[in-house]
C-alpha positions as semicolon CSV with decimal commas, in nm:
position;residue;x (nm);y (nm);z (nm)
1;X;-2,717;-1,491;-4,311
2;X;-2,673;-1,107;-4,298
3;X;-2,343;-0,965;-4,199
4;X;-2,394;-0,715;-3,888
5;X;-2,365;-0,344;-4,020
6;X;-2,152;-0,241;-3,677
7;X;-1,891;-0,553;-3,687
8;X;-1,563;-0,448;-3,677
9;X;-1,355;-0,434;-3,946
10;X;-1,166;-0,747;-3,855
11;X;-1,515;-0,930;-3,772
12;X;-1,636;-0,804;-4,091
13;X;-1,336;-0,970;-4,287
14;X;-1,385;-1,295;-4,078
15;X;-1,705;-1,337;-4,192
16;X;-1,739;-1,306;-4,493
17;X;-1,484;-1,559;-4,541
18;X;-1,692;-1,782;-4,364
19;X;-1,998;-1,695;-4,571
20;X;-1,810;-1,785;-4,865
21;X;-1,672;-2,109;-4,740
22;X;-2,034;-2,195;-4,732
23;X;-2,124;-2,064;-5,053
24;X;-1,855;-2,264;-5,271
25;X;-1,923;-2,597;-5,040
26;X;-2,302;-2,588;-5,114
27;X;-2,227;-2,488;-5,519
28;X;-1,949;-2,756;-5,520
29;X;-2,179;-2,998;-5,404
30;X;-2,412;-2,902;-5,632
31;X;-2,235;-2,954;-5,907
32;X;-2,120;-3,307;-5,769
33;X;-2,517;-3,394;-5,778
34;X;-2,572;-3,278;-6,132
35;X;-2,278;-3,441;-6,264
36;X;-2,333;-3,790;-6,095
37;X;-2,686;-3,744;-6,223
38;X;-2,583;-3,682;-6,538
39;X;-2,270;-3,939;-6,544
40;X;-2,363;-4,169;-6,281
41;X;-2,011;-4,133;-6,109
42;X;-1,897;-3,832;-5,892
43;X;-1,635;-3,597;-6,071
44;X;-1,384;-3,390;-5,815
45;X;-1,371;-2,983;-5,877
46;X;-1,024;-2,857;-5,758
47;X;-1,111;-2,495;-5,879
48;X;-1,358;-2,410;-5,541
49;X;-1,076;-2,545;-5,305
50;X;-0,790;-2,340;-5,498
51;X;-1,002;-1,990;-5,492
52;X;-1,101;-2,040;-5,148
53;X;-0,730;-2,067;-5,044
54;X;-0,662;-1,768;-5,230
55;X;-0,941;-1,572;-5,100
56;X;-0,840;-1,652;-4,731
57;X;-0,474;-1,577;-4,792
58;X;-0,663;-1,238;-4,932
59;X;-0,810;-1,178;-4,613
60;X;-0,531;-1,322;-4,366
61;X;-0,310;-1,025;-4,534
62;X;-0,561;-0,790;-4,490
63;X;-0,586;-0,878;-4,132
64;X;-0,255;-0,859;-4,064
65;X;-0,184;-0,529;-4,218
66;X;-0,485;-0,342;-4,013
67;X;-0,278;-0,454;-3,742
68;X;0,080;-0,354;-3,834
69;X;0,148;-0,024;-3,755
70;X;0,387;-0,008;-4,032
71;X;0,161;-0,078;-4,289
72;X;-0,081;0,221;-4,446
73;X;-0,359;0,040;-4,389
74;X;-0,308;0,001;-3,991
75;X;-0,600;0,114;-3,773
76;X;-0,511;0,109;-3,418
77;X;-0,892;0,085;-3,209
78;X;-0,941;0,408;-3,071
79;X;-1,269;0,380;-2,956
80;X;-1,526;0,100;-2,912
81;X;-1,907;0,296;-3,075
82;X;-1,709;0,420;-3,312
83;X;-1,483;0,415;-3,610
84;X;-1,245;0,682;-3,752
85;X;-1,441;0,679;-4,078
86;X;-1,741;0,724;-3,867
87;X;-1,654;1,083;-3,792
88;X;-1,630;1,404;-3,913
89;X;-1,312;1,436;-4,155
90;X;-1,240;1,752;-3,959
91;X;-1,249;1,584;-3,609
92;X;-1,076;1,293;-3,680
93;X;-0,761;1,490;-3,881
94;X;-0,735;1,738;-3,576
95;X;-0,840;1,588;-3,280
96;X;-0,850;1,247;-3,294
97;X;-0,581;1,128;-3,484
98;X;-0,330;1,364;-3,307
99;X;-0,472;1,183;-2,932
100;X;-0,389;0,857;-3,116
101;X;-0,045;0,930;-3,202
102;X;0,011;1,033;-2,874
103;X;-0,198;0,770;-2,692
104;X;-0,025;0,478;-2,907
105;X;0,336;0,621;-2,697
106;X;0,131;0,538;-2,386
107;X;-0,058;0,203;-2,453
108;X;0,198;-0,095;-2,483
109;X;0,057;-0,209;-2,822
110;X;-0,027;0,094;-3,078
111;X;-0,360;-0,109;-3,171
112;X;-0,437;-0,068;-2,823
113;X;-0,556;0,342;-2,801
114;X;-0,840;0,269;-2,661
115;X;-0,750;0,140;-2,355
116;X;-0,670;0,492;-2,247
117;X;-0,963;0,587;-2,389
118;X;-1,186;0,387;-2,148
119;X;-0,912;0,462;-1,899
120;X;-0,980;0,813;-1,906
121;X;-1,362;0,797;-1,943
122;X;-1,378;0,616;-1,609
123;X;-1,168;0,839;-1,424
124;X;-1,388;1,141;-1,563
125;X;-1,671;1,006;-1,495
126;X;-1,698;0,684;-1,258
127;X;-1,427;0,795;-1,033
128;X;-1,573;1,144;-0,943
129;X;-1,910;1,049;-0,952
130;X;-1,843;0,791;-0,683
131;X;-1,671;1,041;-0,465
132;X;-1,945;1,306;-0,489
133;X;-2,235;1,078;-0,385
134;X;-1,976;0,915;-0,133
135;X;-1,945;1,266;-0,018
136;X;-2,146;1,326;0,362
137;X;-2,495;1,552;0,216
138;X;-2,431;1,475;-0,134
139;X;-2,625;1,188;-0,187
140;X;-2,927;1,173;-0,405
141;X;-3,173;0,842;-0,550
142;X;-3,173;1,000;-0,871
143;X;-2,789;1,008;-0,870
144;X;-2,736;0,680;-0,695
145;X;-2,934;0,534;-0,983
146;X;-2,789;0,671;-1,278
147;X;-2,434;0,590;-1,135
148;X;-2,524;0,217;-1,069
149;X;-2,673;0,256;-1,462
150;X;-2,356;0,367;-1,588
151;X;-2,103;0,159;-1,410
152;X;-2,288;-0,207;-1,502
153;X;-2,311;-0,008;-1,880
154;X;-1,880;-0,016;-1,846
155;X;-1,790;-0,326;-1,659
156;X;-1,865;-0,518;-1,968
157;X;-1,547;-0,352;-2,134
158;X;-1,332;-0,261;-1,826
159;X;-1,358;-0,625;-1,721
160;X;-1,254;-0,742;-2,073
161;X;-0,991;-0,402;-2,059
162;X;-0,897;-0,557;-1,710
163;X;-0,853;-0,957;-1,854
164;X;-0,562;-0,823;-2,121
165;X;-0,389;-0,657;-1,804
166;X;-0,383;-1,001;-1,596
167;X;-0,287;-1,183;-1,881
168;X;-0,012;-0,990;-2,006
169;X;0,089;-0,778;-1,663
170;X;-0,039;-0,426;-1,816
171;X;-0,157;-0,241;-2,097
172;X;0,039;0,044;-2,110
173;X;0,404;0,100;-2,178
174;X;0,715;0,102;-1,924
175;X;0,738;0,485;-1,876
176;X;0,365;0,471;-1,750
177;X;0,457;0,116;-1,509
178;X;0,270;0,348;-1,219
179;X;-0,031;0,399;-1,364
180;X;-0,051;0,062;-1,482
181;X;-0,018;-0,068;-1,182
182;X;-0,213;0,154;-0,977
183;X;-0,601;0,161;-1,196
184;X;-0,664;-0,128;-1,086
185;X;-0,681;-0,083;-0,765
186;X;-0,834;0,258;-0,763
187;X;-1,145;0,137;-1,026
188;X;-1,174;-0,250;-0,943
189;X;-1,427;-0,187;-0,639
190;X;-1,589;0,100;-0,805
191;X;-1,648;-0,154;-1,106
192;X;-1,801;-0,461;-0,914
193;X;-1,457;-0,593;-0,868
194;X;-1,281;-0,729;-0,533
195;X;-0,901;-0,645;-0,546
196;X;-0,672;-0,917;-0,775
197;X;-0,934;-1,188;-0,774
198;X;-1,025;-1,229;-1,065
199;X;-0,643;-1,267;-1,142
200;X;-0,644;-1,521;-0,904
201;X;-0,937;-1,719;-0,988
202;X;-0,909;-1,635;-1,415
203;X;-0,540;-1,675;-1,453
204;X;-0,413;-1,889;-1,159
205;X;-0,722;-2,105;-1,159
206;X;-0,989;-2,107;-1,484
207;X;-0,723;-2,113;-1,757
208;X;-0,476;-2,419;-1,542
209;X;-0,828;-2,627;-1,474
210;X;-1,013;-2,491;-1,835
211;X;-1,371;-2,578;-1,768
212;X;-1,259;-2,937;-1,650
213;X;-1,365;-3,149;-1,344
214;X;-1,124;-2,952;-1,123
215;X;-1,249;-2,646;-1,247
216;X;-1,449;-2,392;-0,948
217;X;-1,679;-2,251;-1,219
218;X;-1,709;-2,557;-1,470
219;X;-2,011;-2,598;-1,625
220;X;-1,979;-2,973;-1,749
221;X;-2,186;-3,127;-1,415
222;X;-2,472;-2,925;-1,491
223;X;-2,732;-2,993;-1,752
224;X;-2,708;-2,623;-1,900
225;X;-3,002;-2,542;-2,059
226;X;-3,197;-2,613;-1,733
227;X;-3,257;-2,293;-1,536
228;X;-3,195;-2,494;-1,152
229;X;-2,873;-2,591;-1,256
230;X;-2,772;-2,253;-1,377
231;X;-2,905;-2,077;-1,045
232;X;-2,723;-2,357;-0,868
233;X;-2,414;-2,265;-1,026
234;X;-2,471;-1,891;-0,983
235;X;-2,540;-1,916;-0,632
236;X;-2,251;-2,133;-0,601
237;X;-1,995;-1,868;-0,718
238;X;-2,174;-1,618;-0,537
239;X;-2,149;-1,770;-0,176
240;X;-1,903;-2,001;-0,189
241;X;-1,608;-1,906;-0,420
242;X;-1,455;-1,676;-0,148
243;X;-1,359;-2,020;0,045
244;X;-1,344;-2,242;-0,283
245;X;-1,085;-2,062;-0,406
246;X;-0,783;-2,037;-0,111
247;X;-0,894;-2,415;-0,045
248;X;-0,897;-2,504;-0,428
249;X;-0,455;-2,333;-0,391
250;X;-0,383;-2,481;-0,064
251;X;-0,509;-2,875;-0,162
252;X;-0,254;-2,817;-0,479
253;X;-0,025;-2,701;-0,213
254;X;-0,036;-2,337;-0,349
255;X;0,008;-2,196;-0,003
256;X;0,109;-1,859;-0,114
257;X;-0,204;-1,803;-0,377
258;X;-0,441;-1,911;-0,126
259;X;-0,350;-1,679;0,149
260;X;-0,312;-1,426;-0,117
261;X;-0,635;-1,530;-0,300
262;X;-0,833;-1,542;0,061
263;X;-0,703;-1,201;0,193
264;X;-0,787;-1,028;-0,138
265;X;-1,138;-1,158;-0,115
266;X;-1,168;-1,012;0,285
267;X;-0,988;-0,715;0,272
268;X;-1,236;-0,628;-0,017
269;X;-1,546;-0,756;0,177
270;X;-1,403;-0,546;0,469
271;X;-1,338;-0,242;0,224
272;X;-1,718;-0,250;0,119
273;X;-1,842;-0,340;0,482
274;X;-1,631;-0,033;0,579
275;X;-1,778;0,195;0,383
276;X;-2,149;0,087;0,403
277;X;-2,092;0,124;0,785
278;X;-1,967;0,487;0,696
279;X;-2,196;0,609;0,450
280;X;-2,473;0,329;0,367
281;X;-2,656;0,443;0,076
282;X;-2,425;0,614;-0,155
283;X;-2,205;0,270;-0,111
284;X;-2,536;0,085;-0,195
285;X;-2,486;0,214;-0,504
286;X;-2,149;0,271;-0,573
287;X;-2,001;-0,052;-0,453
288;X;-2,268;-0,325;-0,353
289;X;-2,450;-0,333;-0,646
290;X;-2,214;-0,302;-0,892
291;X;-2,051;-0,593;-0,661
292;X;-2,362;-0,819;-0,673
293;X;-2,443;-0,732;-1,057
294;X;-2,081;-0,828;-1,204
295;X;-2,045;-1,128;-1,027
296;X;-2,380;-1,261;-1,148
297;X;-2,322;-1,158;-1,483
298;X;-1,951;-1,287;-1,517
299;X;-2,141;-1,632;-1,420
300;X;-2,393;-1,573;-1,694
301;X;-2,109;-1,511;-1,936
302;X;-1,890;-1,800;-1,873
303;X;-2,173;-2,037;-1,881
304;X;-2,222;-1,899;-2,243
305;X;-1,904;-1,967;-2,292
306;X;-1,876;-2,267;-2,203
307;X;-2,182;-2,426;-2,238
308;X;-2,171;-2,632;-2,516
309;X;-1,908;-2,871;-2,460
310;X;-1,856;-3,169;-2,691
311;X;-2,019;-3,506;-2,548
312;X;-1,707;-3,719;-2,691
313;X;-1,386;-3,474;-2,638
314;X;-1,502;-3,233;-2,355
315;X;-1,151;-3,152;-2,261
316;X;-1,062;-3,003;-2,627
317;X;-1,038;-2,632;-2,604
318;X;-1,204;-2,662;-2,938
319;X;-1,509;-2,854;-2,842
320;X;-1,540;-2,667;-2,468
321;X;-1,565;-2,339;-2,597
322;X;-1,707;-2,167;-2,876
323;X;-1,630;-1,832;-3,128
324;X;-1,853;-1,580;-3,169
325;X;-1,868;-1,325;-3,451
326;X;-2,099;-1,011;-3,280
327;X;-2,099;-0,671;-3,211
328;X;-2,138;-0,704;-2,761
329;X;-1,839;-0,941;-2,751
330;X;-1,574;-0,810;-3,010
331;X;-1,685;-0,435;-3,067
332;X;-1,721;-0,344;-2,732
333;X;-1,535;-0,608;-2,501
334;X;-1,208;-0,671;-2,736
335;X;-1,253;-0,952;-2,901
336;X;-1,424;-1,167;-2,635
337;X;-1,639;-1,358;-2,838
338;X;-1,294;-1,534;-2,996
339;X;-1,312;-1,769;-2,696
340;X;-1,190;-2,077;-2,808
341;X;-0,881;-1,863;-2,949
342;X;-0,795;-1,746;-2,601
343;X;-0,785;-2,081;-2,498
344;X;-0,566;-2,230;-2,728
345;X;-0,323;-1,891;-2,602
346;X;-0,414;-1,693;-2,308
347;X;-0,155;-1,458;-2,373
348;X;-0,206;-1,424;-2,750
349;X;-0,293;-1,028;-2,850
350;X;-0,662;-0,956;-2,861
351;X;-0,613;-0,794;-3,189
352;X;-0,474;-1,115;-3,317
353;X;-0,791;-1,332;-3,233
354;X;-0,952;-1,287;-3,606
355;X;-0,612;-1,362;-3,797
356;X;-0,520;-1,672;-3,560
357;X;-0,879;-1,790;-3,636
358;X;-0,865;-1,759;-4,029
359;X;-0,534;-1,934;-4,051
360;X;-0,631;-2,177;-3,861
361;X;-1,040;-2,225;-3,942
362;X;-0,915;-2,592;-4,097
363;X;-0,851;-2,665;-3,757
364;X;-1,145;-2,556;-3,661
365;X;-1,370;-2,735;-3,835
366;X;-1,138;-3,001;-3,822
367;X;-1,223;-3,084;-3,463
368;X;-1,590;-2,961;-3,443
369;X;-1,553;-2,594;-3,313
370;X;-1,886;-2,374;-3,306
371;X;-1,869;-2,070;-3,428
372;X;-2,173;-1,828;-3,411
373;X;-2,261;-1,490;-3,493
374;X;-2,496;-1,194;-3,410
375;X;-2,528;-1,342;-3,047
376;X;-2,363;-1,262;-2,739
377;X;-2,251;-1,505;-2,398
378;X;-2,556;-1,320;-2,237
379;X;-2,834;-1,408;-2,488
380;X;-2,656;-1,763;-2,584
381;X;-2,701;-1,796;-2,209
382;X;-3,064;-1,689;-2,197
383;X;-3,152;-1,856;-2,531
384;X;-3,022;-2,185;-2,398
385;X;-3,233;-2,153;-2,094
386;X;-3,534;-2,131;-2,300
387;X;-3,451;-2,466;-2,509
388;X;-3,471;-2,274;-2,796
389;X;-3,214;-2,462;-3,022
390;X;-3,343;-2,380;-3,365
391;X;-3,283;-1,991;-3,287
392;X;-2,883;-2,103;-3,182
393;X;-2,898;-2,291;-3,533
394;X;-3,035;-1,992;-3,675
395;X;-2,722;-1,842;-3,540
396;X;-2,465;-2,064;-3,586
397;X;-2,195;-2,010;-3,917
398;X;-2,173;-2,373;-4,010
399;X;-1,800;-2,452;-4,081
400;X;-1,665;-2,811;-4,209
401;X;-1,883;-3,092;-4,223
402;X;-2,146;-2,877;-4,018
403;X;-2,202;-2,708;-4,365
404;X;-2,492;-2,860;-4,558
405;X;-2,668;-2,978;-4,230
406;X;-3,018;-2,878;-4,190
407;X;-3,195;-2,625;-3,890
408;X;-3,311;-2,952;-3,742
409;X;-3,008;-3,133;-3,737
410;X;-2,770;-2,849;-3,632
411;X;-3,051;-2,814;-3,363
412;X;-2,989;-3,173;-3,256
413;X;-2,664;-3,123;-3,252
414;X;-2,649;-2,844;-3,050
415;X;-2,880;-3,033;-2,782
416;X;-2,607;-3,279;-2,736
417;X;-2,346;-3,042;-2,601
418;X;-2,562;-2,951;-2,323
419;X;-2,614;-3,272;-2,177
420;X;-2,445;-3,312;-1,769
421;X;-2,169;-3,482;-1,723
422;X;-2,182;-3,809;-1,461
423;X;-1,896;-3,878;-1,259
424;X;-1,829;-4,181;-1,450
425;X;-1,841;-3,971;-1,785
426;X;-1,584;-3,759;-1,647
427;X;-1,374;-4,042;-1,532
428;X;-1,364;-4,154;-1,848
429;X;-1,357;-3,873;-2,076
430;X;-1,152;-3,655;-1,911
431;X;-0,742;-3,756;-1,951
């Protein structure tokens, strides 16, 4: 299994301890064959087990110290295509490092840089381009186009740049509280988004029901690799969750998030309507299609995410979601693709993903989790739809028991986690 040349540094670390869990399993066992051929009796090797603790203790450290910024090895993400040893010495002693000394007294973590970063790349470039096409006789197809282009290009990260603010109330420091709390607002409709619901519907909601029965966007009564069911629960989201949602608040008695959830949702649709009314083609563009285009592909992503849940223990945050170890989802979306992670802790550091995950891959495999790697929630999503399991196995970094399995079987394996759930399986696997 090759290791992805533009990983991060942290994904690249991750891996290759996982690569090497394999390796020693499949020598140890090995070994065990020759020896009970030879001896007729299986003989125990304690020496694969010892080194493999060592080596992950090896790379837990290393984790941790790219992390702490008072350790020399700390590398604070500055920006998502690139790293600092992919520039010019030159650049990166005089211009970028000085920016991320300065931006690390702005973000709220000092890993964090590049959240300005993208924060300043969409108000250079998303925010004025939307006002000059929104702009009466400015308007142009060509224009339109290329801004539609470049916005979906950016939601990927400013929605993932956008989940770390509503799960830990900001990104950037106390002294910059305004701006913090004013981006949103100003880029959320110019980015597909309606104002403060996907707080409401990703904090308040998704991470309180996680993917179970009570769940608005739960995949687990839908047979997900068939293509009805997903446009079913595409279409749902689409139409419906603007209702789904203040009723969902308001049945728990959540009065106040479910006028608050419902208003958000109409004062946006308003917002849009508004503007249309004003100016129809330039808001095409700036704010109906990026509109239309997130919200199909945040369904797209979460039923990658969460497609695959465990036939026996479907409400385990280990069997319901799944880690993935690519480029899309951790390079350029912060660590996304450690979804099972953010589970366990909503709130825990993105940066902290990879270094929970190694301390804890006993766990892991303990209880079954899937871990995968040069695929993203988008092509999982996609691959699934084409029932082609043996490319996921392909895929798949076999941890635990999973190690040693054929293609076929992890294939077979993999079918079983997409099966619907009946209303008397829920009933009775869901506590």
């Amino acid at each position: 299994m090759d290791i992805h040349p533009e990983l991060t540094e942290l994904d690249r670390i991750v891996l290759t301890d996982l690569l090497q869990d394999v390796r020693q399993k499949s020598n140890t066992e090995s070994r065990s064959s020759d020896r009970v051929g030879a001896s007729g009796s299986p003989a125990k090797d304690a020496s694969s087990t010892v080194d493999d603790q060592v080596d992950t203790e090896d790379a837990i450290a290393r984790l941790k110290a790219l992390n702490s910024q008072k350790d020399s090895a700390f590398q604070p993400t500055i920006f998502t295509a690139w790293d600092s040893k992919d520039l010019s010495p030159a650049i990166n002693k005089h211009v970028v490092q000085p920016y991320s000394r300065f931006a690390q007294g702005v973000v709220r973590h000092p890993t964090d840089v590049v959240f300005l970063t993208h924060l300043l790349l969409y108000s250079s470039t998303i925010l004025p381009s939307a006002i000059y096409l929104l702009w009466p006789g400015h308007f142009s197809w060509t224009h339109g186009i290329l801004h539609t282009v470049f916005t979906m290009w950016c939601a990927g990260p400013f929605t993932l740049m956008l989940h770390n603010h509503i799960h830990n109330n900001g990104i950037l420091n106390s002294s910059w509280a305004w701006l913090d709390k004013t981006f949103p607002y100003v880029l959320e409709p110019l980015m597909g988004h309606t104002w403060d619901s996907y707080y409401y519907h990703h904090v308040k909601h998704h991470h309180v029901e996680g993917n179970g029965p009570g769940d608005l966007s739960s995949t687990i009564r839908y047979q997900r690799d068939d293509i009805s069911h997903f446009l079913h629960y595409v279409g749902r989201f689409m139409f419906f969750i603007w209702l789904e949602l203040p009723l969902y608040f308001i049945q728990r008695k959540k009065y106040n998030l479910g006028v608050r959830a419902f208003l958000s949702e109409i004062s946006s649709y308003a917002f849009m309507y508004g503007m249309w009314r004003w100016n129809p083609k330039p808001a095409t563009f700036v704010f109906l299609l990026p509109f239309f285009l997130l919200r199909i592909g945040l369904m797209v992503g979460n039923w990658g995410q969460h497609a695959l849940v465990d036939e026996v223990e479907p409400d385990s945050d280990y069997r319901s979601s799944i880690t993935l170890i690519d480029v899309p989802s951790n390079r350029y979306s912060f660590n996304d693709g450690y979804h099972t992670a953010h589970h366990l802790n909503p709130r825990r550091h993105w940066r902290e993903h990879p270094t929970h995950f190694l301390q804890s891959k006993t766990t892991y495999a303990g209880n079954g989790a899937l871990v995968f790697t040069n695929i993203d929630y988008i092509m999982l999503t996609i691959t699934l739809l084409r029932k082609d399991y043996m490319y996921l196995a392909d895929r798949l970094v076999p941890i635990g028991d999973q190690i040693g399995m054929s293609k076929v079987e992890i294939a077979n394996m993999l079918k079983t986690k997409t099966r619907a759930f009946t209303e008397a399986d829920i009933k009775k696997r869901f506590k």
